[in-house]
C-alpha positions in Angstrom: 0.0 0.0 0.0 1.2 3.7 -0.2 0.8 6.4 1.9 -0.9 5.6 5.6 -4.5 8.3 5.4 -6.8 9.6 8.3 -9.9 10.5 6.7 -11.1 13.2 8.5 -15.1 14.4 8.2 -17.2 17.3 10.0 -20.7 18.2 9.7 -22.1 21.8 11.2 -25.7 20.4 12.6 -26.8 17.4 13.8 -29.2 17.0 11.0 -26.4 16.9 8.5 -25.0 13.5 7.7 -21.3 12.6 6.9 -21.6 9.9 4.7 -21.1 11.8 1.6 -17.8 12.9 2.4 -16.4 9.4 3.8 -18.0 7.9 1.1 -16.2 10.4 -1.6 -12.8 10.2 0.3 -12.9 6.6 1.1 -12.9 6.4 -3.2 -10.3 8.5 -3.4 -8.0 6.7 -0.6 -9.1 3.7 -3.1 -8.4 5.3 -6.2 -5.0 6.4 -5.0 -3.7 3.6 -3.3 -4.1 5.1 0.5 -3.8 3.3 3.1 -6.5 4.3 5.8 -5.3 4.3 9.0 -8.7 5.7 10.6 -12.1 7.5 9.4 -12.9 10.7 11.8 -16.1 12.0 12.4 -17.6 14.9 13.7 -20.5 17.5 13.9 -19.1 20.8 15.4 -18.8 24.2 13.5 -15.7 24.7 11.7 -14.9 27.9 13.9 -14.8 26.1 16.6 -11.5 24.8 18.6 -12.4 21.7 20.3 -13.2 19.4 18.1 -12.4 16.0 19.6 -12.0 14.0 16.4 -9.5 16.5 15.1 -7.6 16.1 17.8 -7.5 12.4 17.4 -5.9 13.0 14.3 -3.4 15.5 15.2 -2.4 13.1 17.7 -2.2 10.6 14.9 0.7 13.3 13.3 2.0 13.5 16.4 2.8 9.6 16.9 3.8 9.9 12.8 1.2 7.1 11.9 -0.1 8.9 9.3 1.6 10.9 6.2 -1.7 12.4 5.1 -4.9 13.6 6.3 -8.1 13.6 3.6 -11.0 16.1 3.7 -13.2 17.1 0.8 -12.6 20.7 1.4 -10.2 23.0 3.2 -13.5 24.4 5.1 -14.1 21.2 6.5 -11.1 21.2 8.4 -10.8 24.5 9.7 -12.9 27.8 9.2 -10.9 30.2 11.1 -7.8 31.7 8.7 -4.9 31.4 12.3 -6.7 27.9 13.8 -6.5 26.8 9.8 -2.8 27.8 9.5 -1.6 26.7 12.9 -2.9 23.4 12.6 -1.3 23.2 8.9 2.4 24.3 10.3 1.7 21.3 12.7 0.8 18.7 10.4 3.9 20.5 8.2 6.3 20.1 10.8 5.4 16.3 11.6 5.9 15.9 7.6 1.9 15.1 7.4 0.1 16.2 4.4 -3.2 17.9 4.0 -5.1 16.9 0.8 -8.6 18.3 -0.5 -10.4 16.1 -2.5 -9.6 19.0 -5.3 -6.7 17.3 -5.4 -4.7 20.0 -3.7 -1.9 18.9 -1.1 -1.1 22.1 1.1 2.9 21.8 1.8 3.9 24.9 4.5 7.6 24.2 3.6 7.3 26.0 0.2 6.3 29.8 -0.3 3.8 29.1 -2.5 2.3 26.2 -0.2 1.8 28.9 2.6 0.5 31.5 0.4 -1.8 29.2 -1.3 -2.9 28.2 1.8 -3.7 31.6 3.2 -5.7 32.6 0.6 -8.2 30.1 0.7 -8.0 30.2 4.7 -9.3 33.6 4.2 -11.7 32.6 1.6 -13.1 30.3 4.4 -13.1 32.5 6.9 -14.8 35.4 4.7 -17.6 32.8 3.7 -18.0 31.6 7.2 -18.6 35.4 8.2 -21.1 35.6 5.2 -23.2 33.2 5.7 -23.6 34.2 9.2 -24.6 37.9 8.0 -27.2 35.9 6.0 -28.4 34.5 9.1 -28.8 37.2 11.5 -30.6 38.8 8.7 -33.2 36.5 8.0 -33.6 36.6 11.8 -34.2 40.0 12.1 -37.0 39.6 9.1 -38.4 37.1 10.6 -39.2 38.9 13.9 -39.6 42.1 11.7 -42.4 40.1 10.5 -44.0 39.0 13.7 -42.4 35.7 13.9 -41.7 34.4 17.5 -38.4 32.4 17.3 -36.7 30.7 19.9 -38.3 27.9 22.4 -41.7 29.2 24.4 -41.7 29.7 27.8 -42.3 26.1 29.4 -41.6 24.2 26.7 -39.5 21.8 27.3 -38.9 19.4 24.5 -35.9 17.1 25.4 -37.2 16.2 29.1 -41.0 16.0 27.4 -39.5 13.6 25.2 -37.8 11.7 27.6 -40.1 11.8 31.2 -42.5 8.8 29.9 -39.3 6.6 29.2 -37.8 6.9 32.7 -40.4 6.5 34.8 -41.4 3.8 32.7 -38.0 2.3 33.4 -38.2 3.5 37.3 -41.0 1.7 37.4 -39.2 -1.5 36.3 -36.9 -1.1 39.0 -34.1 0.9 37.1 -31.5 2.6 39.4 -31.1 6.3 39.0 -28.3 7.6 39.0 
């Protein structure tokens, strides 16, 4: 086999579904002649810092048991332009590749491999910023509208949900606690 992979995969909501991407990189780990080492899976924005299953993989760099990591997009791996090129130097300086399904392999030890990736770190970030402009402003229509976002006063829906199961199960003699 050739080069030992981690696929890595992140999802923003929980109603999002990763399957796409493993499925797409798992071809490509194929297609190439990878070797994958793990798959890594997580829902978690991409602005976000502690993301246990990309941790899991820099610890993978760390301990030099992989030479690549796979994502479909740069974005998917980090949104923030210094958490992007941080963890980039890191994977750099363990001699780790990361590769984008686009077929682009980001090497820090070249000036055009840092550039490169700044620029589309950026172009991350600046989209990231975008589409949360977007957001707040269909918000602020809504409720410029009359609509009443957010949960209602008493509603509970996770502990409605849930009540009926455990005192069924309390009632079978579970143990709480």
């Amino acid at each position: 086999m050739g080069q030992r992979v981690a696929i890595y995969c992140r999802v923003s909501t929980a109603d999002q579904s990763c399957e796409r991407q493993e499925r797409d990189l798992l071809t490509l780990a194929l297609r190439a002649g990878y070797e994958v080492v793990g798959i890594y899976k997580e829902t978690g924005s991409g602005a976000r810092l502690d993301r246990a299953e990309r941790k899991k993989v820099m610890a993978l760099a760390q301990a030099r048991q992989i030479d690549a990591v796979l994502v479909t997009e740069l974005s998917r791996w980090g949104r923030s332009t210094m958490d992007l090129l941080h963890t980039l130097r890191e994977l750099e300086a363990r001699r780790v590749s990361l590769i984008a399904m686009s077929g682009m392999a980001f090497d820090l030890g070249t000036a055009t491999g840092r550039m490169l990736a700044t620029v589309l770190a950026g172009i991350a970030e600046f989209e990231r910023d975008l589409l949360r402009e977007r957001v707040r402003s269909g918000l602020a229509a809504a409720r410029a509208r009359g609509k009443v976002l957010g949960r209602r006063p008493g509603q509970r829906p996770k502990s409605d949900r849930l009540t009926p199961r455990c005192w069924r199960w309390l009632q079978q003699g579970a143990a709480i606690g």
